[in-house]
N, C-alpha and C positions, 0 to 999 in steps of 0.2 A: 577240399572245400565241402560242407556240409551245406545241403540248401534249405529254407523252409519249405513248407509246404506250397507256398505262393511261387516262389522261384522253380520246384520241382516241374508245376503244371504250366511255367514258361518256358521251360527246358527241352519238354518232352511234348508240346504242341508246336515248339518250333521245329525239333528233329521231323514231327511228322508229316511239316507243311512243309519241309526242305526237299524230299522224298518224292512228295508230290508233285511240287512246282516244276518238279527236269520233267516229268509225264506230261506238263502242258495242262494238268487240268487238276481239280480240286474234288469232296465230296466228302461227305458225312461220313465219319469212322464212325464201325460201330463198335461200341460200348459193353465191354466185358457182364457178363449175368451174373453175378455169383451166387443166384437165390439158387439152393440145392433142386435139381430136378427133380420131380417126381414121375412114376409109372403113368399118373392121369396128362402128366403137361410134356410128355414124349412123342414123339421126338422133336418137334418145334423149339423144346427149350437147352434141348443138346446143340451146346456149339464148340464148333473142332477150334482144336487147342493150337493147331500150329497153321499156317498156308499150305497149300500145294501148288504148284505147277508142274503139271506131266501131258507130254505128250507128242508126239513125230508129227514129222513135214517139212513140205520141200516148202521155199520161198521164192520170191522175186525180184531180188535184188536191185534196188534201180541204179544204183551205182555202175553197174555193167549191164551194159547192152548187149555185150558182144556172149558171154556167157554169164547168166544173170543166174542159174540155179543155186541154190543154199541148198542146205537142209539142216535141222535141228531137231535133234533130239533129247526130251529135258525129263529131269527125273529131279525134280529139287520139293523141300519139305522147311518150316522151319518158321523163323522169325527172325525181323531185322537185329532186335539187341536182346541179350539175355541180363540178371543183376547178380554181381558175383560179390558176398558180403557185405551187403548194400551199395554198390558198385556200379554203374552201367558198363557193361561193355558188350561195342560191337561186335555182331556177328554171332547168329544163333539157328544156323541152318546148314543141312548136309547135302549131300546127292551131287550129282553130274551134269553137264552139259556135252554133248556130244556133236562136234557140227561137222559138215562135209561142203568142199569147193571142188563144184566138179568142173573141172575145165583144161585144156593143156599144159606141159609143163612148157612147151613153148610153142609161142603164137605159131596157128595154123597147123598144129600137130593134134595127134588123138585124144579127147579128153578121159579125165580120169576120175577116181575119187582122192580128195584129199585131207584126209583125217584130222581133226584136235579136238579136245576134249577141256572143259572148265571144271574146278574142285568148287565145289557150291558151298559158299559160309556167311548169305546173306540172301533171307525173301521177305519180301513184303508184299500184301497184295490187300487190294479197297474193292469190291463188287468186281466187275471181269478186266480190271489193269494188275498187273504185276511187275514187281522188279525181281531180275535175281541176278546177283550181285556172284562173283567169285575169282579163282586163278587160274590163268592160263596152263596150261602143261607143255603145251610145245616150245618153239623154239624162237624168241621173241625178246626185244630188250628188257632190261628189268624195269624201266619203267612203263612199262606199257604190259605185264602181266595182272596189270587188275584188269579184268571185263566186266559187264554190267550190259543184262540184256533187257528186254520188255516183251510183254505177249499183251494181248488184248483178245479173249474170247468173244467173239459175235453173236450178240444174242438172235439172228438171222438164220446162224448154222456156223461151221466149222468154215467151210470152204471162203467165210469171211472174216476167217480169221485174220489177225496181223503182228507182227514181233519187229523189233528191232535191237540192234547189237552197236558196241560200241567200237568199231574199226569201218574204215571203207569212208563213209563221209561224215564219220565223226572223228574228231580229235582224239587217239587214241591215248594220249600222255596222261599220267599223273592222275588217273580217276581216282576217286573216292568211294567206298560204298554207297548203292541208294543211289549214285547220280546217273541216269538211264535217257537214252535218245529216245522220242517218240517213236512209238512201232510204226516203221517205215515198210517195211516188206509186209508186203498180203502175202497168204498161202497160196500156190499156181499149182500144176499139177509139171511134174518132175519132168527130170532129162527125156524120159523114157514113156513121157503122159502118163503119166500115173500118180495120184491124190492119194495121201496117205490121211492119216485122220486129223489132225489139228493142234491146238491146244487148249487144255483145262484148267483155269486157274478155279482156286477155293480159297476165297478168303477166310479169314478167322480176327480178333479182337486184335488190337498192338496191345502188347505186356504190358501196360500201366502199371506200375508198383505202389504199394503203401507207404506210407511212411517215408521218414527222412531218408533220402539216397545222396549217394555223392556223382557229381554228374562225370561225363565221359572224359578220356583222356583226348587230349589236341590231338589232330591230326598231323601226320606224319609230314614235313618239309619237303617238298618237290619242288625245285626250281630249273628253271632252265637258261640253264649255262651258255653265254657266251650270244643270247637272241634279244634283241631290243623290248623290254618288256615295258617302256614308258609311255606305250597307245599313239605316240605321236607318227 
């Protein structure tokens, strides 16, 4: 399917409001520069080409009371979609997530660290909200290896920081990219009291394309089998 131009800029302001709407809140994207930068209008008119999100820390889980520590560690760069031959398709971002559940392996035993790690192939980020989007590595149903986390930099300082992930009291089934729980855990200071630094998001423009594009493929069918899906 080939769109006009009028269809393109309905396409790709709903992908961005889609995105937005799981964060719970809204706000002015900004708008790609492409007047060449000069020596006199630097660095103001230098704008990074891709998002980041980076950065450690423990959280505070409110889902657990009993052992509430997280921690996360994020190394992600990128953008939500890339255009492959005039093409949309999702997922145009790399790097890692690294998280740790430190807690017993059985109730009222010693606690420990316990490792997994996410493959990052999806960020978006609007002033200090971010998504980032990816696959599980560990050892988890297949449908439930997509993850989708949130950070929220505090313009306050770090230590008000906030992230949230999508497992524990959200629905982990069947996500899609981009669809992200509101940052639910604030930054606390670790098992051990100890505050490690935060996180940074940087946003950058979403890739608007020129010209006629052909929009994205459907999303993948995830049903669930054999659960009364009729609301009543």
């Amino acid at each position: 399917m080939t769109l006009s131009s009028k269809q393109r800029a309905m396409v790709m302001g709903a992908a961005a409001a889609v995105a937005m709407t799981a964060l719970g809140g809204g706000g002015a994207m900004a708008a790609a520069d492409d007047r060449p930068a000069t020596t006199k209008d630097r660095p103001a008119a230098a704008k990074p080409k891709e998002a980041h999100v980076t950065g450690d820390a423990w959280v505070n889980y409110p889902g657990d009371k009993e052992y509430p520590h997280r921690r996360f560690i994020v190394d992600a760069h990128g953008a939500p979609w890339k255009v492959v031959n005039n093409k949309i398709v999702w997922g145009a971002a790399r790097g890692t997530i690294k998280f740790n559940h430190y807690a017993p392996d059985v109730p009222g035993g010693p606690s420990k660290d316990h490792w997994g790690s996410i493959k990052v192939d999806y960020v978006m980020a609007t002033g200090p909200v971010a998504i980032v989007s990816g696959i599980r590595q560990d050892d988890v149903p297949a449908n439930m290896k997509r993850a989708t986390l949130t950070f929220y930099q505090s313009p306050l300082g770090h230590r008000f920081d906030r992230m949230g992930f999508s497992w524990g009291i959200v629905d982990p089934r069947c996500l899609q990219m981009g669809t992200g729980p509101a940052p639910f855990s604030p930054v606390s200071r670790g098992p051990y009291n100890e505050r490690i630094s935060g996180y940074s998001v940087k946003d950058a423009p979403l890739p608007i394309p020129d010209g006629k594009i052909e929009g994205p493929d459907e999303p993948a069918d995830c049903s669930f089998k054999g659960e009364d899906t009729t609301g009543k």
